[in-house]
Residue, then its C-alpha position, 0 to 999 in steps of 0.5 A: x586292101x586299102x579302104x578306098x580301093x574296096x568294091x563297096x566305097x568305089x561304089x559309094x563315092x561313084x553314087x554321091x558323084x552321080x547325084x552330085x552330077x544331077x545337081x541334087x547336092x548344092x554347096x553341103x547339101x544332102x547326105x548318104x549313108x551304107x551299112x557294111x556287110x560283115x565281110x566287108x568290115x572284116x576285109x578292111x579291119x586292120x584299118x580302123x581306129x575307133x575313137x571317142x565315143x559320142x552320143x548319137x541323139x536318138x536310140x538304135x539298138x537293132x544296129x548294136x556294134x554295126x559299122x557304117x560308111x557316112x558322109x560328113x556335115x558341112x562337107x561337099x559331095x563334090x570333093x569326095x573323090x579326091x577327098x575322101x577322108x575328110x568328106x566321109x568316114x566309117x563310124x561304129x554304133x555301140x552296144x547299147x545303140x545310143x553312141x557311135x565312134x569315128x573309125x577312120x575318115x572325118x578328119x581334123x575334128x569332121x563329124x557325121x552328118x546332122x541327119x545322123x539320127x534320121x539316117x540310123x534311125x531309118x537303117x534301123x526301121x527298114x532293116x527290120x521290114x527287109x530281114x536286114x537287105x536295106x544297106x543304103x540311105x541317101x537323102x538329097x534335094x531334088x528340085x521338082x520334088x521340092x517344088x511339088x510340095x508347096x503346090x500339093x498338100x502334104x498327103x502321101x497318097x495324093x502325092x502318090x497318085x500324082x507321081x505314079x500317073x505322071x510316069x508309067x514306070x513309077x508304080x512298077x518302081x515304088x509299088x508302096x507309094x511314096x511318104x511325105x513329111x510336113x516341113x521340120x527342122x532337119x537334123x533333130x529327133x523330131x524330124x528323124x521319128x516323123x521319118x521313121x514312122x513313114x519307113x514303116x510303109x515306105x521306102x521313099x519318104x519326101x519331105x516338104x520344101x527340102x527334099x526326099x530321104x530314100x532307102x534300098x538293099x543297094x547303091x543303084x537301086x537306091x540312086x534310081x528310085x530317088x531319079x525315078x521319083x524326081x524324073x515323074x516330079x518334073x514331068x507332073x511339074x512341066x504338065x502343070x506349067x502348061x495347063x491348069x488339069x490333065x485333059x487325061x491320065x493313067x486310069x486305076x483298071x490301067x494300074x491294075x493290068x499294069x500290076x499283073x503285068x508286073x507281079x507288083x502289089x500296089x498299095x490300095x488306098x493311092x489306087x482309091x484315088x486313082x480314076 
């Protein structure tokens, strides 16, 4: 079976249209990435063709000889699907986790993303807190999020408290809450251990006047936590275009029968913020 006909890179090129779609992924915007499974990589071996090795920039040793499906720097998430060899490409981490090669795809000198030590990094982080479930990293530049950033000061569970009572589904979907970056350079070490540290906790990290970086154990579910997170950001957005407080909210006891309704654990320090 040929790479492009697979289950799983039908799945990945449907995702990054969907964003795409959503309008999160203007000219190069935004990047994503998918951690095969063993059988996968077996099902579509005859098809690589490891390259060069090349440094990664940062030290991923949890993902040691592991292959991965990534999107390319400087390319448009609109061209995936009638481009996919050019837009993307399947890349293998050495032994040592300090080097990948090119196995197929990124052609005519195409490289990975320049978040490729955030996302690896990341995979790498979560994958140890999910006992290897998380296979998905999908970063993109959701609007309202963006917007929220420079209108909130840069505290996780202020950001938090604020989503979860803009959309009652949202402490259901991210019982964690939600991490928030100070503005960094993208693309450098400095910004993908700042990231790194919030995975830890959390499976959605924002980061300011950019964007948001989100994980998950597959592609829908990964898609609808980065649309739940942007949908509550809107609202709480359009809320505050409209009058300077909420005249009332989702109050903390309503959280908490929300939480035993759900069987969801929600995290102690944003519900302290909570009314």
């Amino acid at each position: 079976m040929r790479i492009e006909e697979t289950k799983f890179f039908q799945e990945y090129i449907d995702m990054a249209m969907h964003g795409d779609e959503m309008g999160w992924h203007e000219r190069n915007g935004g990047n994503f990435t998918y951690w095969l499974k063993e059988e996968e990589v077996d099902v579509v071996r005859d098809q690589l063709h490891p390259g060069n090795w090349l440094p990664i920039g940062t030290e991923v040793p949890k993902l040691q000889n592991e292959y991965f499906l990534i999107s390319g720097t400087g390319q448009f998430f609109h061209n995936m699907r009638r481009d996919p060899m050019h837009t993307c490409g399947i890349i293998q981490v050495d032994p040592t986790g300090t080097q990948y090669r090119i196995c197929w795809g990124l052609l005519d000198g195409g490289r990975p993303t320049s978040e490729l030590p955030t996302h690896l990094m990341n995979m790498a982080v979560r994958a140890v807190h999910t006992n290897d479930r998380n296979r998905v990293i999908y970063h993109c530049h959701c609007p309202n999020v963006i917007a929220m950033t420079f209108l909130l000061e840069p505290d996780a569970d202020l950001f938090s408290k604020e989503l979860w009572e803009s959309m009652t589904e949202c402490p259901i979907i991210f019982p964690e809450g939600v991490g928030v970056v100070r503005w960094m350079v993208p693309g450098g070490r400095e910004i993908a251990e700042a990231t790194a540290a919030c995975m830890e906790r959390y499976n959605a990290v924002i980061w300011c006047h950019h964007g948001i970086f989100c994980s998950g154990p597959d592609f829908d579910t990964t898609f609808g936590l980065m649309h739940t997170i942007e949908k509550s950001a809107e609202i709480w957005i359009k809320i505050h275009s409209c009058a300077d407080h909420k005249r009332q909210t989702i109050t903390r006891q309503d959280f908490i029968r929300l939480a035993d309704a759900f069987h969801v654990t929600l995290n102690p320090d944003v519900l302290k913020r909570c009314v």
